[in-house]
C-alpha positions in Angstrom: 6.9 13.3 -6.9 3.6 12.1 -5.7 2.6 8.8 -3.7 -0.1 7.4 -3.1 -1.0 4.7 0.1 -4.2 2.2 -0.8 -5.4 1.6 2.9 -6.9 -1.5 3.5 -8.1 -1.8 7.0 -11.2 -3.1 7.4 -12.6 -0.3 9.6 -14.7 1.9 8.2 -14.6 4.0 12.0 -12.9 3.5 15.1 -9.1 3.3 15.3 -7.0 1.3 12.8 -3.3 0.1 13.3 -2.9 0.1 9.7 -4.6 3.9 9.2 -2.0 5.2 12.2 1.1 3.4 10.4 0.4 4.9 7.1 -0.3 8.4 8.7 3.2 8.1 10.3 4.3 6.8 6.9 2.9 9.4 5.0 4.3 12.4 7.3 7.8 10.5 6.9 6.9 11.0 3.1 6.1 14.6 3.3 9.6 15.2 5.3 11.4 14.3 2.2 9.4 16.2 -0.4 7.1 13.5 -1.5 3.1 14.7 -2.0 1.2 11.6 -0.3 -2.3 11.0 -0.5 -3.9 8.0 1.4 -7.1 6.4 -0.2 -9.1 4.8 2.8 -10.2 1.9 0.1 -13.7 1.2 2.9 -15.0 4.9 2.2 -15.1 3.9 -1.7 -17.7 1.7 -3.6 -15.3 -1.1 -5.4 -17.2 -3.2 -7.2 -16.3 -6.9 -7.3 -14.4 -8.3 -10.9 -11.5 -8.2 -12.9 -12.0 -5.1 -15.4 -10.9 -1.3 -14.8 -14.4 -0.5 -14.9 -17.1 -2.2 -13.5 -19.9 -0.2 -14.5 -22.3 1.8 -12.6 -21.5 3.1 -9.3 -18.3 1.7 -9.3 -15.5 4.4 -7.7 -12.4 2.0 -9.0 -11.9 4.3 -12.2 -11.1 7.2 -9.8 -8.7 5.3 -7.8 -7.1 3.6 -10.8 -6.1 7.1 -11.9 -4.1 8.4 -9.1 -2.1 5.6 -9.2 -1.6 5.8 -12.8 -0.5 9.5 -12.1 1.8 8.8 -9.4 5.2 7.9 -8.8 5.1 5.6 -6.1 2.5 2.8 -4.9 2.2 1.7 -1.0 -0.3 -1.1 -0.6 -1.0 -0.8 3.5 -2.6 -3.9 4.7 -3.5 -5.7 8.5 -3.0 -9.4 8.7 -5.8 -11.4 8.5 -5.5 -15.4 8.5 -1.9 -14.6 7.7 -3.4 -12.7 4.0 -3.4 -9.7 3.1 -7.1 -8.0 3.9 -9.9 -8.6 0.9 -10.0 -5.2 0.7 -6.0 -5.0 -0.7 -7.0 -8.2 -2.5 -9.7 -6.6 -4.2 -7.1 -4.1 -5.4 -4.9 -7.0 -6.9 -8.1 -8.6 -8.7 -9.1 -5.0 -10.3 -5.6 -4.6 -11.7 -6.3 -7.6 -13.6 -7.2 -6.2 -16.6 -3.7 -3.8 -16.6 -2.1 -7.6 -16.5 -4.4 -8.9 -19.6 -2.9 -5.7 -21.8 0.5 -7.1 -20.5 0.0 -10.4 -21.7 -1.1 -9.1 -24.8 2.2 -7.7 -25.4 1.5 -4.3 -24.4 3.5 -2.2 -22.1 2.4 -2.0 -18.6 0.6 1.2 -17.5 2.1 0.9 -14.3 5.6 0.0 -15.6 8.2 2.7 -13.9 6.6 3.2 -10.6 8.1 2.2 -7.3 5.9 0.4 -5.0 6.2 -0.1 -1.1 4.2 -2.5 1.6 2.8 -1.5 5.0 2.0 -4.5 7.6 0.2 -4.4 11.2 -0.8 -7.3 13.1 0.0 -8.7 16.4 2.2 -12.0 14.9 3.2 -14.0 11.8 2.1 -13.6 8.1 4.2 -10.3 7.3 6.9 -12.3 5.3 3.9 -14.1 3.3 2.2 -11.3 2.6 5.4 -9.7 1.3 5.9 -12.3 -1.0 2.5 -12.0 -2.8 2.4 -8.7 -3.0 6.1 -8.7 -4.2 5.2 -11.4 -7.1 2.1 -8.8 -8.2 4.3 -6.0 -8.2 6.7 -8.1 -10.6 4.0 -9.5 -12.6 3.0 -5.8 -13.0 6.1 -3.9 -13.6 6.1 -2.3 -10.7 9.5 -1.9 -8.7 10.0 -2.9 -5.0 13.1 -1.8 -4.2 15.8 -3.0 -1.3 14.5 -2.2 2.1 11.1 -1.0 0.9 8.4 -2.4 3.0 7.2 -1.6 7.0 6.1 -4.4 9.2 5.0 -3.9 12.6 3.9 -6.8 15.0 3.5 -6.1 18.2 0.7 -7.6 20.8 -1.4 -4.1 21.1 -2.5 -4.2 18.0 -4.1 -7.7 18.3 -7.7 -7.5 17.5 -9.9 -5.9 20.5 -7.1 -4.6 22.1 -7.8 -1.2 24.1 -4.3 0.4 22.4 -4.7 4.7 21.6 -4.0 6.3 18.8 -1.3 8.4 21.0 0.1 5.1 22.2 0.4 3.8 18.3 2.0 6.6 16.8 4.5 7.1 20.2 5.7 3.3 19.5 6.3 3.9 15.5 7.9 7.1 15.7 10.3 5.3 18.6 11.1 2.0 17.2 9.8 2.3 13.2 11.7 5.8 12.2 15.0 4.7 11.3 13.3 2.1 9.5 10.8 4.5 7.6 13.0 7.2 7.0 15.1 4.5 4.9 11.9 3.0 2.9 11.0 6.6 1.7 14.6 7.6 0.7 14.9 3.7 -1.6 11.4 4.9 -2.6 12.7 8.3 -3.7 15.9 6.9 -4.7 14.4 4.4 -7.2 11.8 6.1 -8.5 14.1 9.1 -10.0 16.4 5.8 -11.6 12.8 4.5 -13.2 11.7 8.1 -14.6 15.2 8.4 -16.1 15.7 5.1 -17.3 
């Protein structure tokens, strides 16, 4: 079973909430069998637009591919102006044209795959971001199951706060676990119902 976590911090360097929570994510992953890959979407060129292929230079085609091989879908965002980051948004806008064949009356390429959400910030906008990205994955055919998403909010990960890598990943694995440990089993859970539906 492979997943695959779109990371969409805004940091190309320097520590990123987001980029510690989907390591910890991803490890939790690997515990139960799962092959994870994270796809820092800042380190790739992704062209503006609403086509699978924007032409030259453009390194969405690659990405669009993993997905389409895998089995599960984590879109890991920070809060910004209580949104998802442009970076996760530019993700939504590419998929557009995989919505057009749908429309169309085609199947949906990404039909059968389980998808999951990942949230830092340091107060509100989790629950709104959760309900956008839970209306694409429907419009998409993707599945969210039951108790499939990870929100932290906590003050140290405010913007210009002077918070450690050590002193992230200490507070997720003490407080987030439980919480992760179920996400990945729904995940695992619901995506062997979707390959043998």
């Amino acid at each position: 079973m492979k997943a695959v976590i779109l990371l969409g911090t805004l940091k190309k360097e320097g520590l990123s909430n987001t980029e510690v929570l989907s390591e910890f994510l991803s490890s939790v992953l690997k515990e139960h069998g799962i092959d994870c890959t994270i796809i820092k979407l800042v380190e790739h060129t992704i062209l503006p637009g609403t086509y699978s292929n924007m032409g030259s230079g453009d390194q969405w085609p690659g990405i669009l591919q993993k997905l389409l091989e895998s089995d599960i879908i984590i879109l890991a965002t920070p809060i910004w102006w209580n949104n998802q980051s442009s970076e996760i948004q530019k993700v939504i806008e590419r998929l557009d044209e995989l919505h057009d064949e749908i429309l169309e009356g085609k199947e949906s390429r990404l039909r059968g795959k389980t998808g999951g959400i990942v949230i830092t910030g340091d107060s509100d906008g989790a629950q709104h971001i959760i309900a956008n990205i839970s209306n694409f994955y429907n419009d998409m055919g993707i599945l969210l199951p039951p108790f499939a998403t990870l929100s932290v909010l906590w003050e140290k990960q405010k913007k210009g706060a002077e918070t450690t890598r050590e002193e992230l990943m200490a507070k997720y694995k003490t407080d987030y676990s439980a919480t992760a440990k179920k996400m990945v089993e729904q995940l695992k859970k619901y995506s062997k119902q979707e390959k043998e539906a």
